[in-house]
C-alpha positions as CSV (number, residue, x, y, z in Angstrom):
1,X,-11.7,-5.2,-1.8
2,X,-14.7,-8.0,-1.2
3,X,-17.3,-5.3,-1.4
4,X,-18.0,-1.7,-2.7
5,X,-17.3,1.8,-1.9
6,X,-21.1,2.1,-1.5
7,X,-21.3,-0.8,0.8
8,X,-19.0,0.4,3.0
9,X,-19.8,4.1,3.5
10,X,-23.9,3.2,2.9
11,X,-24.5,0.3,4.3
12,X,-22.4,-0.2,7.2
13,X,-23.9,0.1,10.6
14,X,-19.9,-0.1,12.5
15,X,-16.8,0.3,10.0
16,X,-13.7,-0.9,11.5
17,X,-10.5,1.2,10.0
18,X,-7.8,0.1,11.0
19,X,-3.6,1.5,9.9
20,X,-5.3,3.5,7.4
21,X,-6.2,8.0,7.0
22,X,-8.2,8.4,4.0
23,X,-9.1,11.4,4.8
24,X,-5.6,12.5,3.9
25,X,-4.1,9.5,1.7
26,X,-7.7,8.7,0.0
27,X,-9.6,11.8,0.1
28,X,-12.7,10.9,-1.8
29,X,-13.1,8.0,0.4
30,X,-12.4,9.6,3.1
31,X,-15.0,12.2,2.6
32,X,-17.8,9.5,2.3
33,X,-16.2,7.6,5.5
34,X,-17.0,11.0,7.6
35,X,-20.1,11.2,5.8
36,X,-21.4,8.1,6.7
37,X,-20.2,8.9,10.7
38,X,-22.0,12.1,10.7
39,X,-25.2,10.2,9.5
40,X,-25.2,7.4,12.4
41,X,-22.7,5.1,11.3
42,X,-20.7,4.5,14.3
43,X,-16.9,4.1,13.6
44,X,-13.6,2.2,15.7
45,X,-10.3,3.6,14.4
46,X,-6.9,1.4,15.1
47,X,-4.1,3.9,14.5
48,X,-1.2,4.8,16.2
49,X,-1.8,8.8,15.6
50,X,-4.9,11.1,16.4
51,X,-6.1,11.3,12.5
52,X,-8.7,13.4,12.1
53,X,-11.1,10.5,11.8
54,X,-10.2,9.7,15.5
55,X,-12.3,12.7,16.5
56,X,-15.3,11.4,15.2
57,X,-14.8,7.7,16.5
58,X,-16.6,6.1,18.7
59,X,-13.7,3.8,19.8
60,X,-9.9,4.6,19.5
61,X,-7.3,2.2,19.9
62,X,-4.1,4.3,19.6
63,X,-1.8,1.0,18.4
64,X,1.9,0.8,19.5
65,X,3.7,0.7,15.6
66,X,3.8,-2.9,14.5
67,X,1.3,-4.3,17.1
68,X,-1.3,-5.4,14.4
69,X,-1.0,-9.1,15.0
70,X,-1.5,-9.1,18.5
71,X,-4.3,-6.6,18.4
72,X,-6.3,-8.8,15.1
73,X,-5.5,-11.7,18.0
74,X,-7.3,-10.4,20.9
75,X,-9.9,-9.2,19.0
76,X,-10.8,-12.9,18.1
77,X,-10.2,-14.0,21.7
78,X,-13.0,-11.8,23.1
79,X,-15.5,-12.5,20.2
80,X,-15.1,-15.7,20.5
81,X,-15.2,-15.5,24.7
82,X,-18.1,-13.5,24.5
83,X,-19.7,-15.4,22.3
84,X,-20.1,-13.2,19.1
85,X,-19.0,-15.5,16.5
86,X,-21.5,-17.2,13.7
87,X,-21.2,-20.8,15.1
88,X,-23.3,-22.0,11.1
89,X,-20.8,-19.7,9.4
90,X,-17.4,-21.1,10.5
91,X,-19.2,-24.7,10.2
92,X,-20.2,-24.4,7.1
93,X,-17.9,-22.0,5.1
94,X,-14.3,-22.0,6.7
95,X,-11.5,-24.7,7.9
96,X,-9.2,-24.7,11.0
97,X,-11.2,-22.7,13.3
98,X,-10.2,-25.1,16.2
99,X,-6.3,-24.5,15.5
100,X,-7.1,-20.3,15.4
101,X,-9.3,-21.1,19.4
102,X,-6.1,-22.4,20.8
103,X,-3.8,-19.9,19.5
104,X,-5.8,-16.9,20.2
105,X,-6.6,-18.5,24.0
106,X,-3.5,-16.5,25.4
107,X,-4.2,-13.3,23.8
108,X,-6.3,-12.0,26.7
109,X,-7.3,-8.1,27.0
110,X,-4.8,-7.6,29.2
111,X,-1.7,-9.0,27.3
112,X,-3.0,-7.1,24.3
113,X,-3.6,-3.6,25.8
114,X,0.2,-4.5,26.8
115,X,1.7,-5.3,24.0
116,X,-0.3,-2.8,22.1
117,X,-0.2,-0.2,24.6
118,X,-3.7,0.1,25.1
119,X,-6.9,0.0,27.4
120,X,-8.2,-3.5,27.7
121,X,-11.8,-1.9,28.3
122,X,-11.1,-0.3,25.2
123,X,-10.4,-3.6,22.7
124,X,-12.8,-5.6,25.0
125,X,-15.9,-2.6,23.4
126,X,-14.3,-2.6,20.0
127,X,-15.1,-6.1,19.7
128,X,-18.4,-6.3,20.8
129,X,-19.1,-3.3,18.9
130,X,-18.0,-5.0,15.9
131,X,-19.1,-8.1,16.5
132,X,-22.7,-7.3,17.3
133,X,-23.1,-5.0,14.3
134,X,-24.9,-6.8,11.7
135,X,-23.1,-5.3,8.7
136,X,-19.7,-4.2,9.9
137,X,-16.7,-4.0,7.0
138,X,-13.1,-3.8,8.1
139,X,-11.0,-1.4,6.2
140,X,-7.0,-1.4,5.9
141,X,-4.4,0.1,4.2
142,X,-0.3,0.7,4.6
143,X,-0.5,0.6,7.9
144,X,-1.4,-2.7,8.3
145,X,0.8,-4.2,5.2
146,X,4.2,-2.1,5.6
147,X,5.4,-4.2,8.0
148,X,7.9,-7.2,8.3
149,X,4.5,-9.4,9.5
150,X,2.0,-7.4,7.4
151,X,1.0,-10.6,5.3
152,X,0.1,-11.7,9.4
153,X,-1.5,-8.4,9.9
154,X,-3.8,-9.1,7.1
155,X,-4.3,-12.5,8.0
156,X,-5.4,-11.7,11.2
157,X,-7.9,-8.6,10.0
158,X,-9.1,-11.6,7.5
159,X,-10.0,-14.4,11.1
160,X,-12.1,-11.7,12.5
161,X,-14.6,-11.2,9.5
162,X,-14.4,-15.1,9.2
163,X,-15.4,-16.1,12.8
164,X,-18.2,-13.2,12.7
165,X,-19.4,-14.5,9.5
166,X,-19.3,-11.1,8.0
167,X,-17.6,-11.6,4.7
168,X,-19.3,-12.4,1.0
169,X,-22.2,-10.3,2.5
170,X,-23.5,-6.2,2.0
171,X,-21.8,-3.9,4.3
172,X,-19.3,-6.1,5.5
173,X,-15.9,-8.2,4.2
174,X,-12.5,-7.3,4.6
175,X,-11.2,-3.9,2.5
176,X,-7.7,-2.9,1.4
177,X,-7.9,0.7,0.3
178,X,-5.8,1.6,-2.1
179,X,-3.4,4.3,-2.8
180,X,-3.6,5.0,-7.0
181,X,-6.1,3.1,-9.1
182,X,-2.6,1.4,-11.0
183,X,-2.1,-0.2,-8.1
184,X,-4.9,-2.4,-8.6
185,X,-4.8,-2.5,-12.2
186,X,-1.2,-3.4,-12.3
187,X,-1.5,-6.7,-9.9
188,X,-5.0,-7.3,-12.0
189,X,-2.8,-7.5,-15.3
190,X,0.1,-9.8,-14.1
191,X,2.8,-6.9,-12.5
192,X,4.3,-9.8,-10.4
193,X,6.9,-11.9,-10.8
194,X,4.1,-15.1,-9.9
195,X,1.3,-14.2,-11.6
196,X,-0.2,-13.6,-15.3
197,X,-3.2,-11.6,-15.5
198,X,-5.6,-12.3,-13.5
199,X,-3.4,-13.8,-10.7
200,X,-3.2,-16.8,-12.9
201,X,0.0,-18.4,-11.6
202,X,3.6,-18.9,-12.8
203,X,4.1,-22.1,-11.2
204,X,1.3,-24.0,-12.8
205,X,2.3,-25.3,-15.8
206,X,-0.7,-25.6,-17.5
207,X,-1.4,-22.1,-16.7
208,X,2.4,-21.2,-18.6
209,X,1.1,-23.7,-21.3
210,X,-2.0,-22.0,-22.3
211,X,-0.3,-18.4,-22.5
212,X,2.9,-19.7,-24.4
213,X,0.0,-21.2,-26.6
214,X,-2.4,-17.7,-26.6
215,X,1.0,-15.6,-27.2
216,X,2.7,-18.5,-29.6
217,X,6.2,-17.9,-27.7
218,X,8.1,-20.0,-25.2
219,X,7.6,-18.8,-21.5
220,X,10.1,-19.0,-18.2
221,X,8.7,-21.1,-15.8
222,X,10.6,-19.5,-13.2
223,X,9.6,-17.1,-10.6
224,X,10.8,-13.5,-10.8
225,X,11.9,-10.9,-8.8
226,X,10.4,-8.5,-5.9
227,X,10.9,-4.8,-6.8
228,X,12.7,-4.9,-3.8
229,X,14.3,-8.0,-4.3
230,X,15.9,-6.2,-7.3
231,X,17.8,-3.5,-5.9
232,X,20.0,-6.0,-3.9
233,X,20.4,-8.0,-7.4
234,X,22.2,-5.0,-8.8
235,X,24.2,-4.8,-6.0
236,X,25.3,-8.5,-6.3
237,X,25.6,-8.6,-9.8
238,X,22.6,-10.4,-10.9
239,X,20.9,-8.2,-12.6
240,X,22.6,-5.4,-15.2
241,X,20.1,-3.8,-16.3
242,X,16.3,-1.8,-15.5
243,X,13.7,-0.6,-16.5
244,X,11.6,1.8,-14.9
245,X,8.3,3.1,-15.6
246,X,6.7,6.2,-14.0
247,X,8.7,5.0,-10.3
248,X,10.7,7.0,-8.4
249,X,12.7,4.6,-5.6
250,X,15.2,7.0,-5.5
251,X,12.1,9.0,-3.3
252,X,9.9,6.3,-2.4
253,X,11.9,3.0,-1.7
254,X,13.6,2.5,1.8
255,X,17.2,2.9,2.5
256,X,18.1,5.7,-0.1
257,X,21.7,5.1,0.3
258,X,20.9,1.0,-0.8
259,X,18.9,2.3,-3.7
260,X,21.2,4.9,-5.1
261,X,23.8,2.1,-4.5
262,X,22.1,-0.1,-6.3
263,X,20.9,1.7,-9.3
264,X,25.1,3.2,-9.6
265,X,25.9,-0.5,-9.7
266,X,23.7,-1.3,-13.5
267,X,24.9,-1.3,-16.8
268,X,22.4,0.6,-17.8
269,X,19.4,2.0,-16.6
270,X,16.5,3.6,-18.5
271,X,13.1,5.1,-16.8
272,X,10.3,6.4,-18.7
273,X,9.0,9.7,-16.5
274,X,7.1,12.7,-17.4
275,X,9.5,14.5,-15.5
276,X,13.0,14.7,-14.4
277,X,12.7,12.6,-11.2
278,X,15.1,12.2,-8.5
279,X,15.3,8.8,-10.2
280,X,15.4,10.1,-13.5
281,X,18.9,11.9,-12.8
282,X,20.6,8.4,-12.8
283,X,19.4,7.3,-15.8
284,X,21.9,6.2,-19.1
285,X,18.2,6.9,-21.2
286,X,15.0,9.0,-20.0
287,X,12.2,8.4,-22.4
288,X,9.2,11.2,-22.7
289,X,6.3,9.0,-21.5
290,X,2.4,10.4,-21.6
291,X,0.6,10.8,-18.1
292,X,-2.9,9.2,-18.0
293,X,-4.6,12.3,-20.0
294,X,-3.0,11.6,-23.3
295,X,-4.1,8.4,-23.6
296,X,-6.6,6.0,-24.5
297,X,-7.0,2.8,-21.3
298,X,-8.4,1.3,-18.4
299,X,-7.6,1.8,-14.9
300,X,-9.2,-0.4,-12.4
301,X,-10.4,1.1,-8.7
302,X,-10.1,0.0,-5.1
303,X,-13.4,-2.2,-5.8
304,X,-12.1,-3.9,-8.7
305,X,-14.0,-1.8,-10.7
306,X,-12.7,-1.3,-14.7
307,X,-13.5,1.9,-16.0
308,X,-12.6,3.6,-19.2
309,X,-9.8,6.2,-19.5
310,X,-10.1,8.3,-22.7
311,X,-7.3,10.8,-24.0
312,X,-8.4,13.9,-23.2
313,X,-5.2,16.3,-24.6
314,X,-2.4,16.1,-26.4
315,X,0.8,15.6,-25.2
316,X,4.1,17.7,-26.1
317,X,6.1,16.3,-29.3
318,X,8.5,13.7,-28.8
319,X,6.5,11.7,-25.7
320,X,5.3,8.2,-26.8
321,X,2.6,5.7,-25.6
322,X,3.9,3.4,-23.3
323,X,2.8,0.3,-24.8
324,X,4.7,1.7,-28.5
325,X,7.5,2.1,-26.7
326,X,7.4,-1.8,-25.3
327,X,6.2,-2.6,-29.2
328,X,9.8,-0.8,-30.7
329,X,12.3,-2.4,-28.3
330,X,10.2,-5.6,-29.1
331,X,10.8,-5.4,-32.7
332,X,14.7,-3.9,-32.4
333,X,15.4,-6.8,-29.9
334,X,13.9,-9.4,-32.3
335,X,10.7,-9.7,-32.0
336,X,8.2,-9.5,-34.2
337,X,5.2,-7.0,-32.2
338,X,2.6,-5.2,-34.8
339,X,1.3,-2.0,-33.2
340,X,-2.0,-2.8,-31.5
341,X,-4.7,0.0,-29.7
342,X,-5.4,0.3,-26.6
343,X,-9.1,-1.4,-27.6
344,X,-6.7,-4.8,-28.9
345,X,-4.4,-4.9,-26.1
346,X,-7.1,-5.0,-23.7
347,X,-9.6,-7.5,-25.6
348,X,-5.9,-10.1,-26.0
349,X,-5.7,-10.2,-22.3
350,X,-9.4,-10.6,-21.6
351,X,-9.0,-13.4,-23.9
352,X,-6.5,-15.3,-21.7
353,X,-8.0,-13.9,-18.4
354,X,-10.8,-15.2,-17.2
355,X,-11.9,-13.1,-14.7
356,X,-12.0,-10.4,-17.4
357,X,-13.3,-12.8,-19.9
358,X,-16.7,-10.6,-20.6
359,X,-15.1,-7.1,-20.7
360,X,-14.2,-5.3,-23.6
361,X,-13.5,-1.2,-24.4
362,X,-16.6,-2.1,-26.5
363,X,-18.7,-2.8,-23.7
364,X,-17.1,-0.6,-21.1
365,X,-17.9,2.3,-24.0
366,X,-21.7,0.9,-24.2
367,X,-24.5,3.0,-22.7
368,X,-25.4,0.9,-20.1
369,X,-21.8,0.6,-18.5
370,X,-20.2,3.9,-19.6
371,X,-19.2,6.0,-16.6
372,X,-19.2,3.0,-14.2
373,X,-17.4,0.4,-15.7
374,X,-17.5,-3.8,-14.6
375,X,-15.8,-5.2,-11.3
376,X,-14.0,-8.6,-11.9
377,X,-14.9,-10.8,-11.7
378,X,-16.8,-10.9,-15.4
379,X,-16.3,-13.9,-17.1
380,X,-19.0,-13.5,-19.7
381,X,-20.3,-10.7,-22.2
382,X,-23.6,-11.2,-20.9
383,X,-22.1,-11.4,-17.1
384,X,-23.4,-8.0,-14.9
385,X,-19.9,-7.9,-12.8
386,X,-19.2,-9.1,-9.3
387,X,-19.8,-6.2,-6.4
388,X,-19.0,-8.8,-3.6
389,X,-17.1,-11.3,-3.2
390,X,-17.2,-14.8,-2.0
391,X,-21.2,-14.8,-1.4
392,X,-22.0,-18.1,-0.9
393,X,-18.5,-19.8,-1.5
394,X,-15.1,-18.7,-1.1
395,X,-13.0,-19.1,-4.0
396,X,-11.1,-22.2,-3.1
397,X,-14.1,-23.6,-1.4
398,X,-13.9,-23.1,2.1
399,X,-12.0,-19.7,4.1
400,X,-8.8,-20.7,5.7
401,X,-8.5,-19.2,9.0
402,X,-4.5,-18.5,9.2
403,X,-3.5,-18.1,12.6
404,X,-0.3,-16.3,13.5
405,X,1.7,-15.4,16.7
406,X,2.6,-12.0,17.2
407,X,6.2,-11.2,16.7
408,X,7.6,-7.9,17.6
409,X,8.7,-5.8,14.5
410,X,12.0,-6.4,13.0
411,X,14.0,-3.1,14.7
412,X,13.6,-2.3,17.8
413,X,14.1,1.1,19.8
414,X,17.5,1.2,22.0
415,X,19.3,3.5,24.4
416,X,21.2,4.8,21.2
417,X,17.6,4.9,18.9
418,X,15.0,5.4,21.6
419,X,11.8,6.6,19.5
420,X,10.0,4.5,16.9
421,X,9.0,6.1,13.6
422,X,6.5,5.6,11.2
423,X,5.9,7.5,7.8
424,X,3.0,8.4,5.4
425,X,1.5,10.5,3.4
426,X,0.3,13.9,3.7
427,X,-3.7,15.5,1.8
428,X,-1.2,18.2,0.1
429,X,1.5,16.2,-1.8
430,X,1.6,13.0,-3.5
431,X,4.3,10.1,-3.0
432,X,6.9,11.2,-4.8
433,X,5.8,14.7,-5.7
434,X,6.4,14.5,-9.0
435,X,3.5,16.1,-10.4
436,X,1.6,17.3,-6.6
437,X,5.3,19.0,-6.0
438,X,5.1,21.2,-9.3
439,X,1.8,22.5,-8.1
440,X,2.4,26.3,-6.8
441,X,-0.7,26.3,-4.6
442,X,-0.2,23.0,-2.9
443,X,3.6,23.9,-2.3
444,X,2.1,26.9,-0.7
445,X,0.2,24.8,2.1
446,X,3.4,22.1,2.6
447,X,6.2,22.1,0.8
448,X,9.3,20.9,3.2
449,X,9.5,18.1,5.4
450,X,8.2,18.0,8.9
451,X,8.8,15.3,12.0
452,X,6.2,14.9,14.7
453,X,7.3,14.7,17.7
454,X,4.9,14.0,21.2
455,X,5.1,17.0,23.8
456,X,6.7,14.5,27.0
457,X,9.7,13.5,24.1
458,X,10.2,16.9,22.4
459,X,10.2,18.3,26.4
460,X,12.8,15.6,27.3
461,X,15.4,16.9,24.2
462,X,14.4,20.8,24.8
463,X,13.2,20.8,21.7
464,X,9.8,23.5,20.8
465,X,7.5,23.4,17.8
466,X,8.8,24.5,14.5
467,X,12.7,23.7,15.8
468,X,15.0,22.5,13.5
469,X,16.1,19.0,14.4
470,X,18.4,15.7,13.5
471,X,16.8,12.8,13.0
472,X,18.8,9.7,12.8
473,X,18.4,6.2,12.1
474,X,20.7,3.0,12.4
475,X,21.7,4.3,8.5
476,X,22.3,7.4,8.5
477,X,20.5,11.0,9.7
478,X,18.3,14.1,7.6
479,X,17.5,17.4,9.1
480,X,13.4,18.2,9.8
481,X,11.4,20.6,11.3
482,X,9.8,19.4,14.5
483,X,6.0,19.3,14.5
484,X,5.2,19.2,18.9
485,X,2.2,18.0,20.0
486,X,0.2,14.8,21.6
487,X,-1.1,13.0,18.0
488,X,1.4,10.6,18.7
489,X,1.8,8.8,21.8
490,X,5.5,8.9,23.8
491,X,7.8,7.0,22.0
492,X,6.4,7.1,18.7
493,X,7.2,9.7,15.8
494,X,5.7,10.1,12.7
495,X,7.1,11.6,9.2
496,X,5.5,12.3,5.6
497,X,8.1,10.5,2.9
498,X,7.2,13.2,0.0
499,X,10.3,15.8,0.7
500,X,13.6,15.8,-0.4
501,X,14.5,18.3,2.2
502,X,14.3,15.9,4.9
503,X,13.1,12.1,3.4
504,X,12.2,9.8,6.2
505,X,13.6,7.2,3.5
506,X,16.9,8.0,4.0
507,X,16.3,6.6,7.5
508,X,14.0,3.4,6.5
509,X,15.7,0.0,7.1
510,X,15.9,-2.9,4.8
511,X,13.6,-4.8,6.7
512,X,11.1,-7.2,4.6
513,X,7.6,-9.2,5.0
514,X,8.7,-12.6,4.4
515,X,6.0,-13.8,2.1
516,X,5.6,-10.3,0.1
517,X,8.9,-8.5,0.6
518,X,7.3,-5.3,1.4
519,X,9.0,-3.2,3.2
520,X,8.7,-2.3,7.1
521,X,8.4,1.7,6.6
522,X,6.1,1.8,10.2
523,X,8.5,0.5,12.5
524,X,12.2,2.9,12.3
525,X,14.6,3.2,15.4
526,X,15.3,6.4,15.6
527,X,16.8,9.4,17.6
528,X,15.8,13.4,17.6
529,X,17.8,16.6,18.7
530,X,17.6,19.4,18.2
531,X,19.8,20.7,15.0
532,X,22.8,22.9,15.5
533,X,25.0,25.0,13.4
534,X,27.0,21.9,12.6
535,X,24.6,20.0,11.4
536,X,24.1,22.4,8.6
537,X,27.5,22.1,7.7
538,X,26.8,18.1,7.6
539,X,24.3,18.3,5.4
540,X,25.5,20.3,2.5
541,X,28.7,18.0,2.8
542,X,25.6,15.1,2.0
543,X,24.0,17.2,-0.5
544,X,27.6,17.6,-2.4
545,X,28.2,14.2,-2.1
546,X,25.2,12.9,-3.7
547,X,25.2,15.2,-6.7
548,X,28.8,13.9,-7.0
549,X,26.8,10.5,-7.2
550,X,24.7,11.5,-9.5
551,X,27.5,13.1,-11.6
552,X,29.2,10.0,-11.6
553,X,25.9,8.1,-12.9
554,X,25.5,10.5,-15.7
């Protein structure tokens, strides 16, 4: 994120949200979002299903799935038609505006609402409510990236703050939300196969240099491998063995049959899980990890903001920090690793990191910081912490306007997979359920999977609310429970990925962005009927065959 939670739920006079429900897959931020509407912010939500922050929106653009492109397009076309761009801002701050005017000059209203399956009226007001907002932030989240042209998605969401100058400024910039806290902290601290901490990258070499200096160790200079560009590694032989850490593909990764594949074709394969996953069950070695309350850390927010994690219980007997279990396989594989705190792991990479350069459990424990932590960048022990980004000066200079044509998503509906589907999360479970799933009184509200389904499609297969129906994808089909009603439009379904009864995953093609290999969970083919005594019969046939997979692993 460029700017703050408290910029963006305080400060904002229009908040553009766009492929995101945080009301349901953020809640805290969600909360202050609806806060801020019911106290005069005013609010355009881009989403291809009636979320509940819909109803309190002054604009909504109900997106066809994997439209992003073109809409971010038009909506730079009419600021810049109607004249709502900061001529001194894109003069003086950014490069290639002229190339982003002549690419945007065909992507009228009218082939927008098209494509995106939307009222031109309607984008032609969401632009000139965001653009004549003085403080207006956009904020995105999966929908916008889990795509095979998300990288574009964000590009686009990225020209619109430019060419309205509203970036490196209170109550503005451009916002990814983000799903855990790790998430942030992990790509902070180097959990890429380009970067070091701090996105420092792998293919500089004097970047490599002063590491393998700092860690006194020869370095690869080459450039890992995706998390999904893994799976089909194992497939092909490349790689033998994984490690996993507190994942759960088996759940969460697309193309369950690819995954399960993948993980039968290792050597070995050991995960690291407070429970017994659906991952976990494949395993040669589980290892007893620690969830976040029996240890001592950091995790960093969706504002970059560091805070202080401190070990609040103790965990059962047996379970061992993460980082002492890196330290043992370190010293049985060779070596040499001494046992270092949390405190000394932390102040070794702030020491190589420069964005982190001033932060330190020390100071993050200190009187004046404790509870609220530092946002990066810090660079000093003296320095305050950055809330916004880019005020004044981008980080390479000037902002690079990156223009990109709208392409169509990677799978398309056909007469044999008429519907597209997208998936998410639900407020009551979380991802893969492994702790959320174990919680009696969450279970109690959802606790089996569901497919929604609009009233015209689920009319068309005779299909009523609360059926039991077949869904099925170019890879395979799961059984559901159909959910009727008009929060999607026709021709789109939508399905939570949290339930093993009935995981949309199964379904999920191996569809990736190019540039960050993400993969397209928004966009499935797919086709609904109502279930049948058969199908039943099919489906414990599945369920025995997997288990015989999993057998087999064990």
């Amino acid at each position: 994120m460029t700017n703050t939670i408290d910029d963006i739920t305080q400060q904002a006079q229009v908040i553009l949200l766009v492929g995101s429900n945080p009301e349901e897959a953020h809640p805290v931020l969600g909360m202050q979002i609806r806060k801020a509407v019911e106290h005069g912010t005013r609010l355009i939500v881009v989403d291809p299903r009636d979320i509940g922050l819909a109803r309190q929106a002054d604009i909504h653009l109900k997106l066809r799935p994997g439209t992003n492109v073109a809409f971010a397009n038009g909506m730079v076309h009419v600021l810049i038609e109607r004249g709502l761009i900061d001529r001194d801002f894109i003069e003086q701050r950014t490069e290639g505006f002229e190339e982003l005017r002549r690419m945007v000059e065909d992507y009228t209203p009218e082939r927008v609402a098209e494509i995106c399956g939307i009222d031109a009226r309607d984008l032609v007001a969401a632009a000139e409510m965001y653009g004549r907002a003085d403080r207006a932030p956009i904020l995105y989240c999966l929908g916008v990236t889990e795509h095979s042209t998300g990288t574009a998605g964000v590009a686009g969401l990225s020209n619109i703050a430019m060419v309205c100058g509203k970036i490196g400024r209170p109550g503005c910039g451009v916002n990814p939300i983000r799903g855990q806290n790790n998430v942030q902290g992990a790509c902070d601290m180097g959990a890429m196969p380009t970067d070091f901490p701090g996105y420092q990258k792998v293919a500089d070499p004097q970047v490599v240099a002063k590491f393998e200096r700092g860690w006194g160790t020869t370095l690869s200079h080459g450039v890992g491998l995706r998390s999904t560009e893994i799976l089909p590694a194992a497939i092909e032989g490349r790689v033998k063995g994984l490690f996993i850490f507190g994942e759960d593909p088996v759940r969460t990764d697309p193309d369950t049959q690819h995954v399960i594949r993948a993980l039968t074709s290792l050597d070995f394969l050991v995960v690291d899980e407070l429970f017994m996953t659906e991952t976990a069950k494949y395993a040669d070695v589980v290892l007893p990890g620690r969830s976040y309350a029996e240890k001592e850390g950091t995790f960093t927010n969706t504002e970059r903001r560091v805070q202080r994690v401190r070990k609040a219980v103790e965990g059962p007997n047996g379970s061992m920090l993460d980082t002492d279990i890196f330290t043992e396989i370190m010293n049985r594989m060779g070596y040499p690793q001494p046992r270092l705190s949390a405190a000394e792991i932390f102040d070794e990479m702030a020491s190589l990191t420069p964005s982190m350069g001033g932060m330190s459990h020390r100071r993050l424990d200190a009187p004046e910081t404790r509870g609220r932590g530092l946002q990066w960048p810090c660079p000093t022990p003296d320095h305050p912490g950055t809330p916004i980004l880019h005020v004044g000066r981008f980080a390479r200079g000037t902002g690079q306007y990156l223009p990109n044509d709208y392409q169509p998503s990677a799978e398309q509906p056909d007469d044999a997979y008429p519907l597209i589907m997208s998936t998410g999360r639900i407020l009551y479970q979380y991802n893969a359920c492994a702790m959320t799933g174990r919680t009696a009184g969450l279970n109690e509200i959802q606790s089996s999977s569901f497919i929604e389904l609009n009233t015209a499609d689920a009319a068309a297969r005779g299909i009523a609310d609360g059926d039991r129906v077949r869904v099925s994808s170019r890879r395979g089909h799961i059984l559901s429970w159909a959910r009727v009603s008009d929060k999607t439009d026709p021709g789109v379904t939508w399905m939570p990925f949290h339930f093993q009864d009935g995981n949309s995953n199964w379904l999920v093609g191996d569809a990736l962005d190019p540039t960050c290999k993400v993969p397209e969970f928004k966009v499935v083919a797919v086709q609904v009927r109502k279930a049948g005594a058969d199908d039943d019969v099919d489906e414990g046939a599945q369920a025995r065959k997997a288990g015989d997979a999993e057998a087999a692993a064990r």
